[in-house]
C-alpha positions in Angstrom: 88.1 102.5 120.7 85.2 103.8 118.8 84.8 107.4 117.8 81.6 107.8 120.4 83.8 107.0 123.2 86.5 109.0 122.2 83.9 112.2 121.4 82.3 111.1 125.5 85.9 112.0 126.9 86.5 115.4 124.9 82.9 116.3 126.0 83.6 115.6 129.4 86.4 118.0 129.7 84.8 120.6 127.0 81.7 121.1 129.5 84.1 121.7 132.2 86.2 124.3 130.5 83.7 125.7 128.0 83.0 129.0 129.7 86.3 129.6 130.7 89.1 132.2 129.0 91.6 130.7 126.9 94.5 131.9 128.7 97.6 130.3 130.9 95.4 130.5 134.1 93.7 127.7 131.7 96.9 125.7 130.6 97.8 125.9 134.2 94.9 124.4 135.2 94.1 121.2 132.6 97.8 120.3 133.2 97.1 120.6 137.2 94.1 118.3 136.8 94.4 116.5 133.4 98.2 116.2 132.8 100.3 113.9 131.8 100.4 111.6 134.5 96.8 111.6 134.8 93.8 109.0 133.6 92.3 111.5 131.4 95.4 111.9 129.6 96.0 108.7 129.9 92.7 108.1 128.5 93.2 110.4 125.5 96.7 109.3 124.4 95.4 105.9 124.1 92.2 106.6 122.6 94.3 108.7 120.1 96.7 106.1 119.9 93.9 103.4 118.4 91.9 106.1 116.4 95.1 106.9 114.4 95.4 102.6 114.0 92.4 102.1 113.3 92.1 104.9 110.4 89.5 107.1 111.7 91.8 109.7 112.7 95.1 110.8 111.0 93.4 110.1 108.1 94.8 112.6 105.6 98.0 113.7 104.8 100.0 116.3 103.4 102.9 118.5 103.7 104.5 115.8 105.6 101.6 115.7 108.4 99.1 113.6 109.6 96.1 115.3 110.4 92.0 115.3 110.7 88.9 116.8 112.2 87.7 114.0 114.4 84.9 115.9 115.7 83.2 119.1 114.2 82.1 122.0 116.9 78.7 121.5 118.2 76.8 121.2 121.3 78.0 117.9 122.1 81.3 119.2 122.3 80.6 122.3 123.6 81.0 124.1 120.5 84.5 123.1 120.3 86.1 120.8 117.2 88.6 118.3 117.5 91.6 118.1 115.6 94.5 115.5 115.8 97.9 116.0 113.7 100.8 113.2 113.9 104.3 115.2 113.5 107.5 114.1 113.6 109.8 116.8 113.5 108.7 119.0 111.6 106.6 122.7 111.5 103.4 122.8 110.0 101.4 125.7 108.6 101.1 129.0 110.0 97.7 129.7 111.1 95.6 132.3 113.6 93.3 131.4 116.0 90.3 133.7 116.2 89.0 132.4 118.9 92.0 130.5 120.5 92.9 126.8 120.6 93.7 124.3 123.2 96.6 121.7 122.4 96.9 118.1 124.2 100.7 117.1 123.6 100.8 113.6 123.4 104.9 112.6 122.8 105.1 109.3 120.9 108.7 110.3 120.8 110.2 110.1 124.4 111.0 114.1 124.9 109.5 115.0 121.7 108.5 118.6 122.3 105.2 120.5 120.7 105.7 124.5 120.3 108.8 123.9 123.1 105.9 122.3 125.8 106.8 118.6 126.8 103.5 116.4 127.1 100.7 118.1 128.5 98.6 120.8 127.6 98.9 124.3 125.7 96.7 127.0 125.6 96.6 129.9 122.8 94.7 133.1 123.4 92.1 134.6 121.1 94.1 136.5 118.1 97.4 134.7 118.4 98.8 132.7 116.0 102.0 130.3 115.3 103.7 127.4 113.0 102.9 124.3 115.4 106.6 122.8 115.9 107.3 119.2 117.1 110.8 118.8 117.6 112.9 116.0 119.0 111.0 113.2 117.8 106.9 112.6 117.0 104.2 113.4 118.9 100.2 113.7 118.5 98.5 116.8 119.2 94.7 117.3 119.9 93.2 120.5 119.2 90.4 121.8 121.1 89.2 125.3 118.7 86.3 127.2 119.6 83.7 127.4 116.9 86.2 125.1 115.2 88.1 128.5 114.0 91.0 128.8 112.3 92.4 130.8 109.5 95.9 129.9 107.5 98.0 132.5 106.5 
């Protein structure tokens, strides 16, 4: 898996949904099409899955986590950036999202929940804000963030 392939899948899915509110009419719809029983997903959790072996995502650490921007916002991406974190029961650090954020659960954990969601996909709206959870076990989360904002409290 190389890091172009993996940044031709997001892009495929950021054109698609790059005009469109981040809201649950959103969340409904990418796990409708894109959920966890489907190729994309399927896609991504394996292309996840052998960035984080291979050492070109996951690459930091700290606080317990796992975490990196694999891709920064730009037009390629649809002026999204990508983020991947690797918890294992544990909350992280409470942030806002300015502009909202989109979360891929990917349990590597059978059950392991993100935020209380099973595998599949999240969506935050513009202003909110949270400590991202994984409970039950480890999972890897993508973020999608617009204009790759986010602010930590």
């Amino acid at each position: 898996m190389s890091k172009e392939h993996f940044t031709q899948l997001i892009a495929g899915l950021t054109a698609e949904i790059a005009k469109l509110p981040l809201n649950q009419d959103l969340a409904r719809h990418l796990n409708d099409q894109y959920g966890a029983t489907s190729p994309l997903y399927a896609d991504l959790f394996a292309a996840c899955k052998a960035g984080v072996a291979e050492g070109w995502m996951c690459k930091h650490e700290g606080g317990g986590l796992r975490y990196g921007r694999v891709i920064k916002a730009g037009s390629e991406t649809h002026d999204f950036s990508v983020d991947v974190v690797d918890m294992n029961d544990i909350a992280g650090p409470h942030h806002v999202h300015p502009h909202g954020e989109i979360d891929l659960i990917m349990p590597l954990t059978t059950g392991a929940t993100f935020d209380g969601h099973p595998a599949g996909w999240c969506v935050y709206e513009a202003g909110s804000a949270h400590s991202p959870t994984v409970r039950a076990g480890q999972a890897l989360v993508l973020y999608l963030l617009p204009q790759g904002a986010i602010q930590f409290t």
